[in-house]
PDB file of N, CA, C and O in Angstrom:
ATOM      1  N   UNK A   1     113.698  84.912  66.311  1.00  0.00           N
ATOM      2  CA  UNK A   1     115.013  85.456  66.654  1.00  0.00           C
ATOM      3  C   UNK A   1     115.914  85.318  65.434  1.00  0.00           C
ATOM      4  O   UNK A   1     115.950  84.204  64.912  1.00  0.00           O
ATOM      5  N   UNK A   2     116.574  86.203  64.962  1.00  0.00           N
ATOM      6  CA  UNK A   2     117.608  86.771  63.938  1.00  0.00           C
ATOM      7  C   UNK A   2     118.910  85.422  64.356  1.00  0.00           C
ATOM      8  O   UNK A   2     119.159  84.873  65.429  1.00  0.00           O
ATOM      9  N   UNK A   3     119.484  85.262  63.053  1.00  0.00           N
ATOM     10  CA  UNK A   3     120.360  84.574  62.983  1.00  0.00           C
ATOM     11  C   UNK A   3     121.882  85.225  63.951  1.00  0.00           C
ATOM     12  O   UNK A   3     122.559  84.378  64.534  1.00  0.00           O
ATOM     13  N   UNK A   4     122.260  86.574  64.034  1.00  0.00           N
ATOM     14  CA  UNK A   4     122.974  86.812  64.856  1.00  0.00           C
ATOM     15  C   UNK A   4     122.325  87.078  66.348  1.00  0.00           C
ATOM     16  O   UNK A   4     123.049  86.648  67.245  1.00  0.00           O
ATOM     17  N   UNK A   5     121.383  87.559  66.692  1.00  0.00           N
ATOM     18  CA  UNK A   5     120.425  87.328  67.800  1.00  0.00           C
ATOM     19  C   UNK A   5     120.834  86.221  68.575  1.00  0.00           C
ATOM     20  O   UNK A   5     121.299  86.233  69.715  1.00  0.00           O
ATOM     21  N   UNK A   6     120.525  84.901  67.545  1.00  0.00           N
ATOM     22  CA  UNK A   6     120.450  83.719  68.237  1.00  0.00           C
ATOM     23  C   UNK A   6     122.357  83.620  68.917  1.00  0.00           C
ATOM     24  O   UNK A   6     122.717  83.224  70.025  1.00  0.00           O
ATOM     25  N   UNK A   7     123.035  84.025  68.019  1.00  0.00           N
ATOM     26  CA  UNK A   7     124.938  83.955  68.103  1.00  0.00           C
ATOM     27  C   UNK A   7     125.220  84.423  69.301  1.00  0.00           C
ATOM     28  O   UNK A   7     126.005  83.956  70.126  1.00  0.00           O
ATOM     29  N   UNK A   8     124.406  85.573  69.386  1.00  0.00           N
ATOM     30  CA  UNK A   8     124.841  86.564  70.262  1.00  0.00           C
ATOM     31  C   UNK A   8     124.194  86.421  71.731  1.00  0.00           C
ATOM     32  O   UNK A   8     124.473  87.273  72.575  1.00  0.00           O
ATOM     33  N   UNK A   9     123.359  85.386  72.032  1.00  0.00           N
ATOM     34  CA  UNK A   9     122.292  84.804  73.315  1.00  0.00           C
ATOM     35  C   UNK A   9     123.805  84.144  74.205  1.00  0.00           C
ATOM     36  O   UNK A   9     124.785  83.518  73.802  1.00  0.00           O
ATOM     37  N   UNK A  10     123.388  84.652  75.566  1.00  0.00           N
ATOM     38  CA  UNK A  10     124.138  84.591  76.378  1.00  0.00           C
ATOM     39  C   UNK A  10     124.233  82.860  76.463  1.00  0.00           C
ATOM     40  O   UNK A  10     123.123  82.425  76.159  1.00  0.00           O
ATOM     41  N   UNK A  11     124.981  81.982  76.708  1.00  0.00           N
ATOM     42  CA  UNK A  11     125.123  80.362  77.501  1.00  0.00           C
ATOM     43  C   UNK A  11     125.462  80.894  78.791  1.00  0.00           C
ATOM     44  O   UNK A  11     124.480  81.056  79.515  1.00  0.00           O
ATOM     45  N   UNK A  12     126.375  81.156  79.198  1.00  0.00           N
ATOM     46  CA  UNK A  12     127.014  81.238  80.226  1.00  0.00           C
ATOM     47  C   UNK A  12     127.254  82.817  81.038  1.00  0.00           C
ATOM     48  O   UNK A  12     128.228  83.570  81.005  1.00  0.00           O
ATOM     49  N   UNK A  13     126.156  82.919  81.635  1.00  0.00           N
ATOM     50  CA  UNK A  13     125.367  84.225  82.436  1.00  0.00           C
ATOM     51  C   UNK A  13     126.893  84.734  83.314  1.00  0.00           C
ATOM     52  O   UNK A  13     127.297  85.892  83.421  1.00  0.00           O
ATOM     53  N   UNK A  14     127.544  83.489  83.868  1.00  0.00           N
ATOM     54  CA  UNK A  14     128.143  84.457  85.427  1.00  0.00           C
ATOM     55  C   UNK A  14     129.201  84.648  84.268  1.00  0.00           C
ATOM     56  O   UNK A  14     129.467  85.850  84.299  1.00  0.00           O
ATOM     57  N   UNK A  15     129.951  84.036  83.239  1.00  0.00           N
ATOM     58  CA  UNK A  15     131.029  84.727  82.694  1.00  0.00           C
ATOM     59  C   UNK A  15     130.542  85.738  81.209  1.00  0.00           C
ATOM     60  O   UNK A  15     131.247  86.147  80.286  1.00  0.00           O
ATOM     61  N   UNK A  16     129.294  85.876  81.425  1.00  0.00           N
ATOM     62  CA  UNK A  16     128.791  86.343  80.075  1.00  0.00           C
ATOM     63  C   UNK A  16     129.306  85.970  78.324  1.00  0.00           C
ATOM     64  O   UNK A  16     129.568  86.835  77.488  1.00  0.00           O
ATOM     65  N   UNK A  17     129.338  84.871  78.156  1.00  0.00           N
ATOM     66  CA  UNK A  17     129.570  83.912  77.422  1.00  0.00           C
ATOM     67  C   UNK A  17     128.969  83.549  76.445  1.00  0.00           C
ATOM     68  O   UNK A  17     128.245  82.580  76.674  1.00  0.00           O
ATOM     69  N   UNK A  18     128.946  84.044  75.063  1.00  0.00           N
ATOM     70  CA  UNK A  18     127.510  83.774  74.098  1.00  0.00           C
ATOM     71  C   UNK A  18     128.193  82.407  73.598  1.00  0.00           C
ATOM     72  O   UNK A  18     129.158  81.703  73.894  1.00  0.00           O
ATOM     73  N   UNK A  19     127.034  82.440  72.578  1.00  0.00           N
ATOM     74  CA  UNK A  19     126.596  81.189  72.153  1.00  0.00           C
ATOM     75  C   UNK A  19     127.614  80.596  70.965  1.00  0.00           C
ATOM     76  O   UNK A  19     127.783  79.411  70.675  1.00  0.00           O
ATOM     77  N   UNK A  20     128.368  82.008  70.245  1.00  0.00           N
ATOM     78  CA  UNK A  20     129.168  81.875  69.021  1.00  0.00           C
ATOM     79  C   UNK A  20     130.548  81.716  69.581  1.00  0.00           C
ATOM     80  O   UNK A  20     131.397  80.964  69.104  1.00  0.00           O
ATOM     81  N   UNK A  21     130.684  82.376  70.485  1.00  0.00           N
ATOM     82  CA  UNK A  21     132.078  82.173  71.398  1.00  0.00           C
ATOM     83  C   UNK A  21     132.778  80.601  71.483  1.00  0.00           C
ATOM     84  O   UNK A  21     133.888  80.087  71.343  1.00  0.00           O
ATOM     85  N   UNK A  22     131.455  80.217  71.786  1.00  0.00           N
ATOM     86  CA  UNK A  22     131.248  78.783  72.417  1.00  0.00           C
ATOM     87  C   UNK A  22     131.277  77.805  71.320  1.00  0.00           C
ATOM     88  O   UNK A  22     131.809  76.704  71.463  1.00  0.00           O
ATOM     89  N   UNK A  23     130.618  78.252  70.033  1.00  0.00           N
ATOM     90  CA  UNK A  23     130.687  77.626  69.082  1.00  0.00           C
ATOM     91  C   UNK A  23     132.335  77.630  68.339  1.00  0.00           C
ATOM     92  O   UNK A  23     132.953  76.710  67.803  1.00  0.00           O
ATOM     93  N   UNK A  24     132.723  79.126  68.582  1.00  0.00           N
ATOM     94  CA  UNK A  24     133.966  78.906  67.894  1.00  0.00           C
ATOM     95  C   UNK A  24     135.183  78.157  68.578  1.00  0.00           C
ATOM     96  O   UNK A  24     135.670  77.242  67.913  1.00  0.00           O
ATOM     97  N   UNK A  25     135.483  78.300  69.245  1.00  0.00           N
ATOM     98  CA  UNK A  25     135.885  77.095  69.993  1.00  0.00           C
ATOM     99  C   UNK A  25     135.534  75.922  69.918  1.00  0.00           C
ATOM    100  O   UNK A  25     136.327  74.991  69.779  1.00  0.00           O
ATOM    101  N   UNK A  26     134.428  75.817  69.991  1.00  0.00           N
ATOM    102  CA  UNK A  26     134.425  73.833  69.220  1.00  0.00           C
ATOM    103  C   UNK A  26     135.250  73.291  67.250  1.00  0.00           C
ATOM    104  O   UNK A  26     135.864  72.360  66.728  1.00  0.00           O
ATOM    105  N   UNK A  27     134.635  74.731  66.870  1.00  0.00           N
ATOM    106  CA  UNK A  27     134.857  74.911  65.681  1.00  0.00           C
ATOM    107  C   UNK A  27     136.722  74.870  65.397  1.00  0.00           C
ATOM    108  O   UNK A  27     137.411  74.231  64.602  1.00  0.00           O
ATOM    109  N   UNK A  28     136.977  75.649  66.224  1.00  0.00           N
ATOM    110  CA  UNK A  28     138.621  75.491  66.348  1.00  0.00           C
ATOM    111  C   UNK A  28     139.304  74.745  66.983  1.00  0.00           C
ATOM    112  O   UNK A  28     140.482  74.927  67.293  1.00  0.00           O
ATOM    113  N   UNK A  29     138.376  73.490  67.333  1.00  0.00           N
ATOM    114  CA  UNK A  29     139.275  72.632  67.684  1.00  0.00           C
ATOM    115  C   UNK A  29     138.758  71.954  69.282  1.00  0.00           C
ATOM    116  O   UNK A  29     139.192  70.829  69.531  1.00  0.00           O
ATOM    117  N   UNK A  30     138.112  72.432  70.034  1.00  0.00           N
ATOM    118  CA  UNK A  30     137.578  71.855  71.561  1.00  0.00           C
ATOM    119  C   UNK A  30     137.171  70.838  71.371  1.00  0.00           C
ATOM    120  O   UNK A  30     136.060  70.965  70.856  1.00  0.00           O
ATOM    121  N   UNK A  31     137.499  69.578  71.522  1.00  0.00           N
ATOM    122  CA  UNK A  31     136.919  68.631  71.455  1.00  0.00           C
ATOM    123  C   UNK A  31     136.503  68.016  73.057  1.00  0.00           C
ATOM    124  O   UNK A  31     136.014  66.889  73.132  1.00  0.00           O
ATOM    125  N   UNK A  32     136.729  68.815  74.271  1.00  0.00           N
ATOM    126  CA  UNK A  32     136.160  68.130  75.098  1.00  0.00           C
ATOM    127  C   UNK A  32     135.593  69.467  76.366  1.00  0.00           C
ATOM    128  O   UNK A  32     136.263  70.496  76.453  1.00  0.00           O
ATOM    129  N   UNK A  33     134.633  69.317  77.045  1.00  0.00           N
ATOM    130  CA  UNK A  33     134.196  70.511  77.958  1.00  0.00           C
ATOM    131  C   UNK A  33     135.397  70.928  78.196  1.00  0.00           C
ATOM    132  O   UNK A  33     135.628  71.963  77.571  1.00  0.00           O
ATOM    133  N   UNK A  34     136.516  70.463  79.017  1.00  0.00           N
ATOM    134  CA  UNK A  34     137.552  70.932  79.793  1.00  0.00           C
ATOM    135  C   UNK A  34     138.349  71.898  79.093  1.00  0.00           C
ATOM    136  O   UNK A  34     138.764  72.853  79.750  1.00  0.00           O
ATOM    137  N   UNK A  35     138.720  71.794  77.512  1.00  0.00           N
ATOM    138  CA  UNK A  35     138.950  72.506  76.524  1.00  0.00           C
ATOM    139  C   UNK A  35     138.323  74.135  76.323  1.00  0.00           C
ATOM    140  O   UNK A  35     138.765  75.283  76.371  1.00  0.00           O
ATOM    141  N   UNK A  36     136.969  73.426  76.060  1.00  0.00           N
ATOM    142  CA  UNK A  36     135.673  74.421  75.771  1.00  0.00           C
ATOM    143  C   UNK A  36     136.036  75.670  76.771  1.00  0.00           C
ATOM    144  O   UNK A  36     136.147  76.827  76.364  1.00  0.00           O
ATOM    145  N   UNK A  37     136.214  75.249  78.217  1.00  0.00           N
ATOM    146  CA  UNK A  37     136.315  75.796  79.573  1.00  0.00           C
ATOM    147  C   UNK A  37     137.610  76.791  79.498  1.00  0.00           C
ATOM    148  O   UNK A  37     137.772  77.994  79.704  1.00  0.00           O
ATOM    149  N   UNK A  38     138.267  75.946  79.190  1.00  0.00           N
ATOM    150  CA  UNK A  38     140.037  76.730  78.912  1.00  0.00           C
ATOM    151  C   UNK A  38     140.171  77.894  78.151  1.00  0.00           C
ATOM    152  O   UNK A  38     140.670  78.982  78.439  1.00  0.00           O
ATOM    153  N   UNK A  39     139.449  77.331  76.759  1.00  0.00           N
ATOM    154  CA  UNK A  39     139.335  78.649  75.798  1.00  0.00           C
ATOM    155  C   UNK A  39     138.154  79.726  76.365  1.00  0.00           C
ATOM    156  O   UNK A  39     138.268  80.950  76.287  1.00  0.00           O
ATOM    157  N   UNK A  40     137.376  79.246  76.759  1.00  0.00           N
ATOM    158  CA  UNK A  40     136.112  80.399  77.297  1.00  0.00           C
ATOM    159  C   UNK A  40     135.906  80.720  78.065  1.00  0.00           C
ATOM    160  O   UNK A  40     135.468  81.861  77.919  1.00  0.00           O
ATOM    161  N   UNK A  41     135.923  80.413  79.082  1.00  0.00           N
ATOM    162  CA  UNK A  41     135.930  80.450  80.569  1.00  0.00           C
ATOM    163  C   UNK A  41     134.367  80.327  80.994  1.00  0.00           C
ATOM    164  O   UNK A  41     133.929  80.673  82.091  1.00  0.00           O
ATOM    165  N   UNK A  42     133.497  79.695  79.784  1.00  0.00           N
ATOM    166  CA  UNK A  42     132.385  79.188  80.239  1.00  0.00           C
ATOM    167  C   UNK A  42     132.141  77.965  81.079  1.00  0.00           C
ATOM    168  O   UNK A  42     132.783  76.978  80.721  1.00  0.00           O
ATOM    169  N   UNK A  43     131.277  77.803  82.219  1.00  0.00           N
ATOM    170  CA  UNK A  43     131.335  76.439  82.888  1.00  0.00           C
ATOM    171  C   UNK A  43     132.124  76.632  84.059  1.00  0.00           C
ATOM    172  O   UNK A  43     132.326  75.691  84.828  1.00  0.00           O
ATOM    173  N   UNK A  44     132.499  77.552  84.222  1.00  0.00           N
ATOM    174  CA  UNK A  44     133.557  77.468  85.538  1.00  0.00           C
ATOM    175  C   UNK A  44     133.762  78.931  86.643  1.00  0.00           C
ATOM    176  O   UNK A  44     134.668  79.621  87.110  1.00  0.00           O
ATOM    177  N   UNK A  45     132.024  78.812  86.668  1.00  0.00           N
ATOM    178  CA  UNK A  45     131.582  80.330  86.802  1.00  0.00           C
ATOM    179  C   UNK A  45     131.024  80.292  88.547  1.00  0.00           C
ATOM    180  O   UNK A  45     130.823  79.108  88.817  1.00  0.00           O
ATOM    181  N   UNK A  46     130.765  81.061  89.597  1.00  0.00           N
ATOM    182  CA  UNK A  46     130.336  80.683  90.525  1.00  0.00           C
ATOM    183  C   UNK A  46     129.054  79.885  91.008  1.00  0.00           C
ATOM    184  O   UNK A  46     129.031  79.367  92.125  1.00  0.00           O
ATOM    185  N   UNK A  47     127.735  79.786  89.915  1.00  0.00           N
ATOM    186  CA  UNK A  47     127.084  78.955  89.782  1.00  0.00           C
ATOM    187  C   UNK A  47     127.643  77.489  89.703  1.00  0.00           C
ATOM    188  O   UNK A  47     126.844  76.575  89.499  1.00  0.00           O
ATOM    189  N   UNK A  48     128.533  77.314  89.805  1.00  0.00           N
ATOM    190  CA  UNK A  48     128.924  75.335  89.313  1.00  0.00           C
ATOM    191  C   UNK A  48     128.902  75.155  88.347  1.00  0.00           C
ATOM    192  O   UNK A  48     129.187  73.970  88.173  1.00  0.00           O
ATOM    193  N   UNK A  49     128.588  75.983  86.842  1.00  0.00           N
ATOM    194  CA  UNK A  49     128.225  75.362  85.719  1.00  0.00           C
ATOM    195  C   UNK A  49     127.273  75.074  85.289  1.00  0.00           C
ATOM    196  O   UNK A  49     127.256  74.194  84.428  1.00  0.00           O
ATOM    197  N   UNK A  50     126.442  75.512  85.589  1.00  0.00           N
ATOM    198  CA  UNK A  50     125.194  74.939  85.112  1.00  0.00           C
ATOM    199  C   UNK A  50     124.570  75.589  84.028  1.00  0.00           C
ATOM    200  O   UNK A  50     123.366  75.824  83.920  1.00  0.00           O
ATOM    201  N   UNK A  51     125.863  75.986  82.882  1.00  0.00           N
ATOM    202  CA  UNK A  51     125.610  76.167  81.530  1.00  0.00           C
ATOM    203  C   UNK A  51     126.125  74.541  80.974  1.00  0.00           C
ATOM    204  O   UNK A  51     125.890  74.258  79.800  1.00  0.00           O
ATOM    205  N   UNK A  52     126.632  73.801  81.620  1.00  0.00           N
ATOM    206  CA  UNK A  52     127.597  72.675  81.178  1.00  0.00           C
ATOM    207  C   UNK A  52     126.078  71.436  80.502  1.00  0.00           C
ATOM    208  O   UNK A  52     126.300  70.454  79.793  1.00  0.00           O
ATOM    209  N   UNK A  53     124.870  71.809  80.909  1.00  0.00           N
ATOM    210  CA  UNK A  53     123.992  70.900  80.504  1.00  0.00           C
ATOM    211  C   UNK A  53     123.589  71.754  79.215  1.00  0.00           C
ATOM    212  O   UNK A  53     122.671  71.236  78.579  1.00  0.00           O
ATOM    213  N   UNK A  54     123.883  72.467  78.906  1.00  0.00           N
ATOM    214  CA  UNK A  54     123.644  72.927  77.349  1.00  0.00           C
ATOM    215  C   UNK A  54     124.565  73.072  76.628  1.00  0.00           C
ATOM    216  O   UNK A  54     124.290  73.388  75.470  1.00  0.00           O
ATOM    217  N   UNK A  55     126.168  72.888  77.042  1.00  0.00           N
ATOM    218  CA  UNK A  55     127.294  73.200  76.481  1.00  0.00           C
ATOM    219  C   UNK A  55     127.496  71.471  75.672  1.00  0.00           C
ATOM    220  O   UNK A  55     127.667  71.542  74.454  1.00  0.00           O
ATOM    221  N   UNK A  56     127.483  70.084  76.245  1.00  0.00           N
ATOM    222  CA  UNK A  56     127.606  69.085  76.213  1.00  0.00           C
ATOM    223  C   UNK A  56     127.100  68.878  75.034  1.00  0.00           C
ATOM    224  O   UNK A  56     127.804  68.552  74.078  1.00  0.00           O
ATOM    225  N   UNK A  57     125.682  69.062  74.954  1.00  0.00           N
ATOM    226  CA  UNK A  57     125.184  68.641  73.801  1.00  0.00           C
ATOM    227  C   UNK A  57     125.141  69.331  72.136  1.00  0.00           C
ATOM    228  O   UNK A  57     124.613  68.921  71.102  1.00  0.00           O
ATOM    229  N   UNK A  58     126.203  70.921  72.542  1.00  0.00           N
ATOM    230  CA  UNK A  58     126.585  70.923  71.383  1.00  0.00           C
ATOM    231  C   UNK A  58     127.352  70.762  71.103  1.00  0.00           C
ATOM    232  O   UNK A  58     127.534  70.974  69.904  1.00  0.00           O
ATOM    233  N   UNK A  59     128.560  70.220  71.959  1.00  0.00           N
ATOM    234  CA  UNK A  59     129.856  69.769  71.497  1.00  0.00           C
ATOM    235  C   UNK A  59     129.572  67.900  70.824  1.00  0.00           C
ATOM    236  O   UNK A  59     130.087  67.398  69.824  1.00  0.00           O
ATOM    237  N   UNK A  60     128.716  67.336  71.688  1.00  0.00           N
ATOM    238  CA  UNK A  60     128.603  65.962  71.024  1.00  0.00           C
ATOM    239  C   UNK A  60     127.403  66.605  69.632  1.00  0.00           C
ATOM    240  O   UNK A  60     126.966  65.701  68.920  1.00  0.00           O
ATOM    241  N   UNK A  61     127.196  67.221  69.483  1.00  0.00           N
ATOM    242  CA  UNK A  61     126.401  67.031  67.938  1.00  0.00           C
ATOM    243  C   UNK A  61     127.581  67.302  66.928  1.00  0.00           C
ATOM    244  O   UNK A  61     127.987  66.643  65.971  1.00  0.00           O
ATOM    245  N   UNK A  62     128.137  68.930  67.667  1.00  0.00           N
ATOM    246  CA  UNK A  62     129.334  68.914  66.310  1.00  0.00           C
ATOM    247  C   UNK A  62     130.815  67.779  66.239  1.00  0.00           C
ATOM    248  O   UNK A  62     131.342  67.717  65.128  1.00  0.00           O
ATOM    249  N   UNK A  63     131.273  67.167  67.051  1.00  0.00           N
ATOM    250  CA  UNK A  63     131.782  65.927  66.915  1.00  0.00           C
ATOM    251  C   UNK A  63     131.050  64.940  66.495  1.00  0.00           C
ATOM    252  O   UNK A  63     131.843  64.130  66.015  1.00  0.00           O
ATOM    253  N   UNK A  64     130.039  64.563  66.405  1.00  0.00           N
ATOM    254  CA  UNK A  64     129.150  63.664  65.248  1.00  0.00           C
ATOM    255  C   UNK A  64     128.742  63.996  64.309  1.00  0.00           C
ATOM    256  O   UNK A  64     128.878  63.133  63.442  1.00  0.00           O
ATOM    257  N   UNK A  65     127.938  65.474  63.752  1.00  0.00           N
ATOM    258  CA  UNK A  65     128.168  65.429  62.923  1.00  0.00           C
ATOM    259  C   UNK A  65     128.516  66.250  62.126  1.00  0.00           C
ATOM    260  O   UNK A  65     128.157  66.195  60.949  1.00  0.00           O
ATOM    261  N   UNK A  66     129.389  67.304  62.666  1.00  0.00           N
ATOM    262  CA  UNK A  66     129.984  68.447  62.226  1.00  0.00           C
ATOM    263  C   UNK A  66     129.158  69.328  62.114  1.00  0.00           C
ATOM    264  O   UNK A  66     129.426  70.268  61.366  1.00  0.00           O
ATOM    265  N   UNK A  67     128.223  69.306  62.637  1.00  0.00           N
ATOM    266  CA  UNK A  67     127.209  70.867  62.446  1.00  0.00           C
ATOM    267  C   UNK A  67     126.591  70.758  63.897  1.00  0.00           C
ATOM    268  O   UNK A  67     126.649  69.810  64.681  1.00  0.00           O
ATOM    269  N   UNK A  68     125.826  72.310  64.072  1.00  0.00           N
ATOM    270  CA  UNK A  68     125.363  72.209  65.684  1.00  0.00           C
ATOM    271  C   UNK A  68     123.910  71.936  65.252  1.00  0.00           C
ATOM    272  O   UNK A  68     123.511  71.858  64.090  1.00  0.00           O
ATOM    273  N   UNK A  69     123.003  71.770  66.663  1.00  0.00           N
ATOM    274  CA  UNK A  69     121.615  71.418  66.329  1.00  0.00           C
ATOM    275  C   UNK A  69     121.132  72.900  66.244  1.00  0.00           C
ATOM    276  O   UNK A  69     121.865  73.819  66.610  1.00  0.00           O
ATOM    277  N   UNK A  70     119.883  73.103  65.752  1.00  0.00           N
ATOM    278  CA  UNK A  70     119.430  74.475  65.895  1.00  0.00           C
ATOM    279  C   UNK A  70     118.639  74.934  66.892  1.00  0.00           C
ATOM    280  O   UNK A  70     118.145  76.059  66.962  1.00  0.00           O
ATOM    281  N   UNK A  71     118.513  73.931  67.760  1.00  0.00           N
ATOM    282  CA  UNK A  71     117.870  74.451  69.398  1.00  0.00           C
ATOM    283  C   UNK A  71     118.658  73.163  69.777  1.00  0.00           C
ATOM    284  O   UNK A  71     118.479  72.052  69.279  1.00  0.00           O
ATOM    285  N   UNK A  72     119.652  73.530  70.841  1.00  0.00           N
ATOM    286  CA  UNK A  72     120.508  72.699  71.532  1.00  0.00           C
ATOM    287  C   UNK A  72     119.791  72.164  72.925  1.00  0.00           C
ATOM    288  O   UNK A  72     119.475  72.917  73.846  1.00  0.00           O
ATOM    289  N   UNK A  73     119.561  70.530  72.917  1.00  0.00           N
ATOM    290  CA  UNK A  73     118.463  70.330  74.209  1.00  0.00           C
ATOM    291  C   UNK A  73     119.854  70.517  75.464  1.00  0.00           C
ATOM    292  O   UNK A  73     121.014  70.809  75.170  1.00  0.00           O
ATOM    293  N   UNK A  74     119.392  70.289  76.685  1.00  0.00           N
ATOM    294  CA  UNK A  74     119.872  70.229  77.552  1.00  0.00           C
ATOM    295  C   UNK A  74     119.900  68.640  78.044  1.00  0.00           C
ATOM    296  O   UNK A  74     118.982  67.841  77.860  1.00  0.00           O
ATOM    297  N   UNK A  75     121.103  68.374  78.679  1.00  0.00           N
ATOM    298  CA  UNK A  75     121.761  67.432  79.084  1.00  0.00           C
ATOM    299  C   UNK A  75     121.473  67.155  80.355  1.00  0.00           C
ATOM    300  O   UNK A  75     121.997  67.976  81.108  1.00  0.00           O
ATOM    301  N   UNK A  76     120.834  66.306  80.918  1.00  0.00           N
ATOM    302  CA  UNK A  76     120.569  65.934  82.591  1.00  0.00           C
ATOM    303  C   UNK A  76     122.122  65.706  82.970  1.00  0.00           C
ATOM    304  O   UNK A  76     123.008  65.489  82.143  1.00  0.00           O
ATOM    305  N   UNK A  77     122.307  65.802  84.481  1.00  0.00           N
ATOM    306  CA  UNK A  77     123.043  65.246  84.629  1.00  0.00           C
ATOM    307  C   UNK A  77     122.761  64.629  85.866  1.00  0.00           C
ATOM    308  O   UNK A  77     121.808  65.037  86.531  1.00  0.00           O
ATOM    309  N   UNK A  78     123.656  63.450  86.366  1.00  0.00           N
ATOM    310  CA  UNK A  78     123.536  62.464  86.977  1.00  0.00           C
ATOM    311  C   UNK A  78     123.202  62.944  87.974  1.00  0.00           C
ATOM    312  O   UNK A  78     122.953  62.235  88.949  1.00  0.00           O
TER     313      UNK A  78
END
């Protein structure tokens, strides 16, 4: 998959939500889901969210270490 390919891959299906969207918003500043959510309206879709286990773990990589991973795992949740 092409470097914009990968940008352009949906996260968040019920609000149709790619992946760069999501990134730019962290990039500009989201430092927490609820943020992420505000600016995108990913995560808060009639599914419950259940983009939020793949959204998590790229917001904690780029708050540690300023870059995203290049396959973002998914996040269990409790």
């Amino acid at each position: 998959m092409g470097k914009n390919q990968k940008n352009n891959q949906i996260v968040c299906f019920c609000n149709t939500i790619s992946l760069e969207t999501i990134q730019t918003a962290i990039k500009n500043g989201a430092q927490t889901l609820n943020e992420i959510y505000d600016q995108t309206m990913a995560g808060v879709g009639p599914c419950g969210g259940s983009c939020r286990r793949r959204i998590a773990p790229m917001l904690e990589s780029f708050l540690t270490t300023g870059k995203f991973e290049d396959a973002p795992r998914i996040k269990k949740e409790n």
